[in-house]
TORGU-533416 format. One line per 8 residues: number of its first residue (from 1); for each residue x, y, z of C-alpha. Coordinates in steps of 0.1 Angstrom, whole numbers, plus 5000, padded with zeros to 4 digits. Layout:
BEGIN
NUM	X Y Z | ... $
END
This chain:
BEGIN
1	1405 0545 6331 | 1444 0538 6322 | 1429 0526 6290 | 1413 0558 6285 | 1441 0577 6289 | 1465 0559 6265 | 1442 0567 6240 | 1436 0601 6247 $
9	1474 0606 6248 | 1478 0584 6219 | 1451 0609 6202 | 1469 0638 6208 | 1505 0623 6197 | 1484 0623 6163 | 1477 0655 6160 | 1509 0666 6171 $
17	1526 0648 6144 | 1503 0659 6119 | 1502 0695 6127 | 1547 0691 6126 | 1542 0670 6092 | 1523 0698 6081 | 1546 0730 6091 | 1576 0707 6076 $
25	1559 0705 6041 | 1547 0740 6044 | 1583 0744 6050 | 1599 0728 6020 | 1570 0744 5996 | 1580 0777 6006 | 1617 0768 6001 | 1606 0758 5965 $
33	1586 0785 5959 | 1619 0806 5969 | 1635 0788 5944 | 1618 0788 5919 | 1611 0829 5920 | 1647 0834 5913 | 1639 0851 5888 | 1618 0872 5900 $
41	1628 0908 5917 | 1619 0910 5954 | 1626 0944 5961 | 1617 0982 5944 | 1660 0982 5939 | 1658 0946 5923 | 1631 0955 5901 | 1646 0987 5889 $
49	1681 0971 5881 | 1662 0943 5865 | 1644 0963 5840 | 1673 0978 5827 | 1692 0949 5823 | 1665 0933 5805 | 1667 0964 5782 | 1697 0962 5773 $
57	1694 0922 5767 | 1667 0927 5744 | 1688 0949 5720 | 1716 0930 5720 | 1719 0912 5688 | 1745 0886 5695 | 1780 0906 5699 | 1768 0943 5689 $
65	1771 0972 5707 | 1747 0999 5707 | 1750 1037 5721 | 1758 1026 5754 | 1786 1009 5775 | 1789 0986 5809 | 1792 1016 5832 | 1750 1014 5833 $
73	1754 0978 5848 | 1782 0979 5868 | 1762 0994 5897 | 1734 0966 5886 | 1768 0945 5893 | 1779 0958 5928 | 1741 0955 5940 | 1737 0918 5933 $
81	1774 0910 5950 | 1763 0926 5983 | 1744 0887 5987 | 1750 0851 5973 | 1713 0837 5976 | 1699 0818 5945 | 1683 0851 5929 | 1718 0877 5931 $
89	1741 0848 5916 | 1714 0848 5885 | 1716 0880 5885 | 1752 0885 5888 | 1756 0859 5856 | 1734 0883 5837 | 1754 0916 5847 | 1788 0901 5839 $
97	1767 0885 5805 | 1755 0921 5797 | 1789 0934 5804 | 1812 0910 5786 | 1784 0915 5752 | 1794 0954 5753 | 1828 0950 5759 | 1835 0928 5729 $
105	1811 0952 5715 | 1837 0977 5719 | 1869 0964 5719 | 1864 0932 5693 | 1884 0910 5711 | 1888 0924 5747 | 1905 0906 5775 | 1878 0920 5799 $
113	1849 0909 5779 | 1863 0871 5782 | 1869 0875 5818 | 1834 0889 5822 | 1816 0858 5800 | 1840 0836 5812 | 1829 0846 5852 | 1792 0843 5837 $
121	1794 0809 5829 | 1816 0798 5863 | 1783 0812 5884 | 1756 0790 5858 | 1780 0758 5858 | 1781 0759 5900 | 1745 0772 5910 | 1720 0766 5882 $
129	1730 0730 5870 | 1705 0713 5883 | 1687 0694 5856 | 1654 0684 5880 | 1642 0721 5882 | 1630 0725 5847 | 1623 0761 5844 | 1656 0771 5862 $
137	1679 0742 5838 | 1659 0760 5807 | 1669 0796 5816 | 1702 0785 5826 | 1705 0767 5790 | 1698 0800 5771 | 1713 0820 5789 | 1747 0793 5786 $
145	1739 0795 5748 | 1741 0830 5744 | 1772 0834 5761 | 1786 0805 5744 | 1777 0825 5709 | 1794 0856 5719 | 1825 0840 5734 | 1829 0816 5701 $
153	1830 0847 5677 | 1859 0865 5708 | 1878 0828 5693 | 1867 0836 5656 | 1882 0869 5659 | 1920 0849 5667 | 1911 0823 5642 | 1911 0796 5669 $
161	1893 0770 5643 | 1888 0742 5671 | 1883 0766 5702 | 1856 0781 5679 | 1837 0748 5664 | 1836 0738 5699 | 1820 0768 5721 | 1796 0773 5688 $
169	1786 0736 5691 | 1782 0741 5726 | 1759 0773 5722 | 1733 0746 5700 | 1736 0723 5724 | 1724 0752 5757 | 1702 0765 5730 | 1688 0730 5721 $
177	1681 0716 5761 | 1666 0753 5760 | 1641 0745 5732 | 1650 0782 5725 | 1647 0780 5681 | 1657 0816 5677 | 1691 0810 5692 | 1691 0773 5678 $
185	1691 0787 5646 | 1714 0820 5652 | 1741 0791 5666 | 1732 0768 5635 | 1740 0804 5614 | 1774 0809 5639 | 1786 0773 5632 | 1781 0771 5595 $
193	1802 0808 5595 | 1827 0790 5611 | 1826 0757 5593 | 1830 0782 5558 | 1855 0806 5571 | 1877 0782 5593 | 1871 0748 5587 | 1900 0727 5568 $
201	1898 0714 5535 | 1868 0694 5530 | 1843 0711 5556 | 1823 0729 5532 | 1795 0706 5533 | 1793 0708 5568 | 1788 0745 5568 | 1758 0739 5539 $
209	1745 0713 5565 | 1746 0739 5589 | 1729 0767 5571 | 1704 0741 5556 | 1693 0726 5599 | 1689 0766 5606 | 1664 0775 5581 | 1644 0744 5592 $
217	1643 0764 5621 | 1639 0799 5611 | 1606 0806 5594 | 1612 0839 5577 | 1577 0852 5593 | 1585 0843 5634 | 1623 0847 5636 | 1635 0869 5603 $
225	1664 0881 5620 | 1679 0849 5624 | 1669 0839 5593 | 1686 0869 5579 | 1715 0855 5595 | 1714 0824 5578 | 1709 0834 5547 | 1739 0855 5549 $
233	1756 0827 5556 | 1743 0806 5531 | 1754 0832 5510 | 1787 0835 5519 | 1788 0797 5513 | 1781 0801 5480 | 1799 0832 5474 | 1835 0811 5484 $
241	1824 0777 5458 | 1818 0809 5431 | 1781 0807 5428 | 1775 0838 5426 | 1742 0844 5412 | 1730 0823 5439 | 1749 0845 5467 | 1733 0877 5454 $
249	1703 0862 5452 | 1706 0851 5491 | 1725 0885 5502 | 1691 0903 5489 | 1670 0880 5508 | 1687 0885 5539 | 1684 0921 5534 | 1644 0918 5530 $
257	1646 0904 5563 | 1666 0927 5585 | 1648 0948 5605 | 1668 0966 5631 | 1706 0951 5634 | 1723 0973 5614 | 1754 0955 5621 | 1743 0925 5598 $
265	1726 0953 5575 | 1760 0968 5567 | 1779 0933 5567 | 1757 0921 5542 | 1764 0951 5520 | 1800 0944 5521 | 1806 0908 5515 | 1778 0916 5486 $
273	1802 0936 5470 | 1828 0910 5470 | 1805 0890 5448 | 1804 0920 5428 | 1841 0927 5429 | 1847 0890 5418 | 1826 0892 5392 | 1844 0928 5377 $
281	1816 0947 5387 | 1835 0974 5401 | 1807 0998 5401 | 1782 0983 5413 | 1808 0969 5439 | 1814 1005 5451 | 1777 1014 5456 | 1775 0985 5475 $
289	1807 0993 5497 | 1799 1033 5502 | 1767 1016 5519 | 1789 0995 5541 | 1808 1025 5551 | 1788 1041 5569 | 1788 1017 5598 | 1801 1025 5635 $
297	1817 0990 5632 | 1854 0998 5629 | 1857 0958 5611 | 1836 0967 5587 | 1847 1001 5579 | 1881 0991 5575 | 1873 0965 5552 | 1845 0988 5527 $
305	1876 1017 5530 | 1902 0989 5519 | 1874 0977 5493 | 1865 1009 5481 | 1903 1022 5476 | 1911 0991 5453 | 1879 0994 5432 | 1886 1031 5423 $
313	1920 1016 5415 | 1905 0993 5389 | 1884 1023 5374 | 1911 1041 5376 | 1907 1069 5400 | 1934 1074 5421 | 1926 1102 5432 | 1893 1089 5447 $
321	1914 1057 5465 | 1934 1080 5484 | 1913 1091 5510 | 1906 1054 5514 | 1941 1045 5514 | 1951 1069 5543 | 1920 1055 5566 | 1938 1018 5563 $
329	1968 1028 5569 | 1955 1049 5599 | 1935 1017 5610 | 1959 0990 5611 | 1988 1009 5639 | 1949 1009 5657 | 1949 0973 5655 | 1981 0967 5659 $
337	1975 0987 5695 | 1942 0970 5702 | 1957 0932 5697 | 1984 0938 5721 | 1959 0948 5745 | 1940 0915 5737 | 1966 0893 5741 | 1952 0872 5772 $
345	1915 0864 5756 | 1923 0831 5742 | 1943 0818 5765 | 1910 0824 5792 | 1888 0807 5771 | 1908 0778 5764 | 1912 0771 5804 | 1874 0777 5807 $
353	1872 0749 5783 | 1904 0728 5798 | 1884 0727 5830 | 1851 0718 5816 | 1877 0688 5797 | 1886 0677 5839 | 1852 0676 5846 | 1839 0654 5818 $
361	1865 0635 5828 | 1857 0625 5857 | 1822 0619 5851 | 1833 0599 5818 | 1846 0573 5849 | 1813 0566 5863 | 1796 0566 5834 | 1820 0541 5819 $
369	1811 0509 5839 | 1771 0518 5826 | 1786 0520 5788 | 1808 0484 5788 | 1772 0467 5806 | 1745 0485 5781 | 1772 0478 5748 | 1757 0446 5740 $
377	1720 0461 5748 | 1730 0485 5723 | 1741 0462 5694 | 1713 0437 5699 | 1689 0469 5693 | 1710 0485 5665 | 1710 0450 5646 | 1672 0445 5651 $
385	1665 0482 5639 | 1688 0473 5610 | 1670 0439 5597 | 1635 0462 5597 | 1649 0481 5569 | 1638 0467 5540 | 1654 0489 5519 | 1686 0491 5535 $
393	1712 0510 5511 | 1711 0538 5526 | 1736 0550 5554 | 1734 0583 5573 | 1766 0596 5565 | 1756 0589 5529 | 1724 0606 5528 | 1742 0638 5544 $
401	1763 0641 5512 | 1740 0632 5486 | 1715 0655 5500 | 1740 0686 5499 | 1747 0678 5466 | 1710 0678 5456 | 1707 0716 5472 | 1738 0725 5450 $
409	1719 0715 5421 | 1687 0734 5434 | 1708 0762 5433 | 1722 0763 5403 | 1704 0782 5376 | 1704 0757 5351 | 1677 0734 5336 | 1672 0697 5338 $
417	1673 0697 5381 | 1650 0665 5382 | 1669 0649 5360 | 1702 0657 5374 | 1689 0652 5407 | 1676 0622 5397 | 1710 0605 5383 | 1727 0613 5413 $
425	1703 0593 5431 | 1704 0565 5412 | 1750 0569 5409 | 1748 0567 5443 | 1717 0539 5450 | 1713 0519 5420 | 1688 0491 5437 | 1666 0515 5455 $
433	1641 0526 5430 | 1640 0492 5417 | 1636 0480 5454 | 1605 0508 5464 | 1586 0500 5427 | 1587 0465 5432 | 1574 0469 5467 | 1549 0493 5455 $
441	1541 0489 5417 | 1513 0514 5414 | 1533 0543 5420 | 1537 0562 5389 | 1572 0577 5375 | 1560 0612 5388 | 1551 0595 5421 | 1582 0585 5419 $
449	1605 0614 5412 | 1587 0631 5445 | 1597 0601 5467 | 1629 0611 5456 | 1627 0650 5465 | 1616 0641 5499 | 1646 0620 5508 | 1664 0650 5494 $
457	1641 0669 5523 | 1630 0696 5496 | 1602 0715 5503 | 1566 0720 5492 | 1576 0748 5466 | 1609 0737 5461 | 1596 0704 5447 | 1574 0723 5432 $
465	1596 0745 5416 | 1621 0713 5403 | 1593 0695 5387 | 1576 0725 5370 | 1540 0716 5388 | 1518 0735 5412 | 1523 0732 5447 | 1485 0721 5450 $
473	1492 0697 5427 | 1522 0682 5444 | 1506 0685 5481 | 1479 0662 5460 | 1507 0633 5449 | 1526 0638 5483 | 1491 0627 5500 | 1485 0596 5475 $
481	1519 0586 5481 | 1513 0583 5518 | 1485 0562 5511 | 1502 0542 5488 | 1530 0534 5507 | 1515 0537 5542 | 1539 0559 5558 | 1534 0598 5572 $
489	1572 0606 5569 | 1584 0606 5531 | 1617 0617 5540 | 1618 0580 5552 | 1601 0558 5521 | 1640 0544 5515 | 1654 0540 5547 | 1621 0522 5569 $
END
């Protein structure tokens, strides 16, 4: 009977525990699920604010403004304050986002606008760091990278060259862990800008590099804004080593491709005309800067008028510079004003990013006991990845250089490409093509000469275009090649 008992007891102990095993991972599911729907409105208030923020976000094109200012979010702002759960701190990020975009929007470089991004950032870095919730680290990422993009151009705007390299690098980086392309390649369009406009002697290339990674990204047909972006930049590249053909020839194709930023419409027009201007086409350089003109950006409109006044100067109408004349004068006590109201931007951003220096710090220390144990690993694997290449002349750093050099030549408008192409290939690695035809002797001179547009990373119609063929027929020797040589990746045939 005691027996009986126990068990009966013992039974019911079961069922007890199971029936509090289940309510605790009933529990912890719905915590998850709370989680997880941060993004998510949970109210008819919520919803409402939510919608307009995300109309507002969707026409923001990197740092313009359009006909509206932050007083819409700020009571979008005050509602999400009211309660620090998971989903009002997103929120909150995104108002002070939103808020700090129009700002700069306004101002250029406003002290607000950095305090506002700045605060964004602060709320991402201490709530939504957390790498094992995938869709929450993603959103966080993009929504780090845009801010990073805007904040880097508030450091453009005081020519801060290494406060500006580094948030733009950091904008790829968000938009990279994002998996985001669009913004990968708007970043990759911000970083070459900056490498071009600010970088030191010596950087150009890096810039090219820059342009060159973003429209590996950017297929004109799924993201042509950003690809418009990049090939104004790529222009502007071009424009500054005086290849101008080539930057006209870019400035139009980024003008096929905007669609509704009128920002970049009219900033292409301008730095088009500089081309122009450099080339002593002052009338053609007018046309293009009237276009300009007729922005609402106060940058850009200073710059056409200060354009447009000197190019009637070199035509010799006076009279038609003057009205241009007064408008710069007029414009500069503005920006004399306007800086001294700006004062305090840079100095926020650069203790944003003293801060984030602290931080690495201190996890540099724990990670620096794992680095001195793993070194060794490391060289062992290095060294064993470096006897499997057989054709081992090539080094990284190398390639990056050569390969700029081969799009310079693609953009030149002068014959001979494969052959110049070709010598610079062989300056630079004498043994290789000796190396890949004894290793593969029935690969014919044309064969050949594709192997080496491939390391160069030129495309279908671009080799096309070099070697005077049909892309049919080159997509014909790329595949023969593969066969040949056994390998999927051509870009690799010289370093395997």
């Amino acid at each position: 009977m005691v027996e009986t008992h126990s068990r009966a007891s013992l039974h019911i102990m079961k069922r007890i525990i199971a029936i509090l095993s289940i309510a605790f991972s009933l529990a912890f599911i719905a915590g998850c699920n709370r989680y997880d729907n941060i993004f998510e409105p949970n109210s008819q208030q919520d919803l409402a604010y939510s919608k307009t923020l995300d109309s507002i976000d969707s026409l923001i094109t990197g740092f313009y403004y359009y006909d509206f200012n932050d007083s819409i979010i700020l009571p979008a702002l005050e509602f999400y304050q009211g309660n620090d759960n998971k989903r009002n701190l997103w929120m909150q990020a995104r108002c002070h986002y939103l808020i700090g975009v129009l700002q700069f929007g306004e101002n250029h470089v406003s002290e607000q606008a950095a305090k506002n991004l700045v605060e964004a950032l602060k709320i991402l870095d201490e709530n939504f760091d957390d790498s094992k919730n995938v869709e929450t680290h993603g959103r966080a990422s993009q929504q780090r990278s845009k801010i990073h993009y805007v904040i880097s151009k508030i450091a453009f705007n005081f020519s801060d060259g290494s406060g500006c390299k580094r948030l733009a690098a950091m904008g790829l980086g968000c938009a990279t862990q994002a998996h985001d392309t669009a913004w990968m390649a708007r970043s990759c369009s911000n970083l070459g800008m900056i490498y071009e406009r600010l970088g030191k002697a010596g950087e150009g290339d890096t810039a090219y590099m820059y342009c060159d990674q973003g429209m590996r990204l950017a297929d004109a047909d799924r993201y042509p804004l950003e690809r418009a972006y990049l090939e104004n930049t790529y222009a502007n590249c071009l424009r500054h080593s005086h290849q101008y053909d080539s930057a006209i020839y870019h400035f139009n194709m980024a003008k096929s491709l905007i669609n509704n930023d009128v920002l970049l419409y009219h900033k292409t027009f301008l730095e088009e005309a500089f081309v122009y201007y450099q080339k002593h086409d002052y009338p053609t350089a007018i046309a293009e800067l009237e276009v300009a003109f007729q922005t609402t950006d106060h940058n850009i409109q200073n710059q056409s008028a200060a354009g447009l006044a000197d190019c009637w100067e070199k035509v010799g109408d006076t009279m038609k510079a003057a009205p241009y004349l007064s408008i710069i004068k007029a414009s500069n006590e503005k920006e004399i004003v306007q800086r001294h109201h700006n004062t305090n931007a840079m100095p926020l951003l650069n203790a944003y990013l003293q801060s984030i220096d602290k931080s690495d710090k201190s996890a540099n220390i724990v990670w620096l006991i794992v680095i001195i144990f793993t070194a060794s690993a490391v060289v062992v694997a290095f060294y064993f990845i470096w006897k499997k290449r057989h054709l081992n002349t090539i080094k990284d750093k190398d390639y990056e250089a050569l390969r700029l050099k081969g799009r310079a030549i693609f953009s030149d408008r002068h014959n001979n490409k494969m052959e110049r192409i070709r010598n610079e290939f062989n300056a630079a690695y004498p043994d290789a093509m000796a190396k890949l035809s004894a290793a593969h002797p029935d690969l014919s001179d044309t064969e050949l000469d594709i192997c080496i547009l491939s390391f160069f990373s030129f495309r279908l119609k671009e080799t096309a275009d070099i070697m005077h063929l049909k892309e049919n027929t080159v997509a014909k020797y790329r595949t023969a090649i593969k066969k040949k040589i056994g390998i999927e990746n051509l870009e690799k045939v010289f370093i395997l």
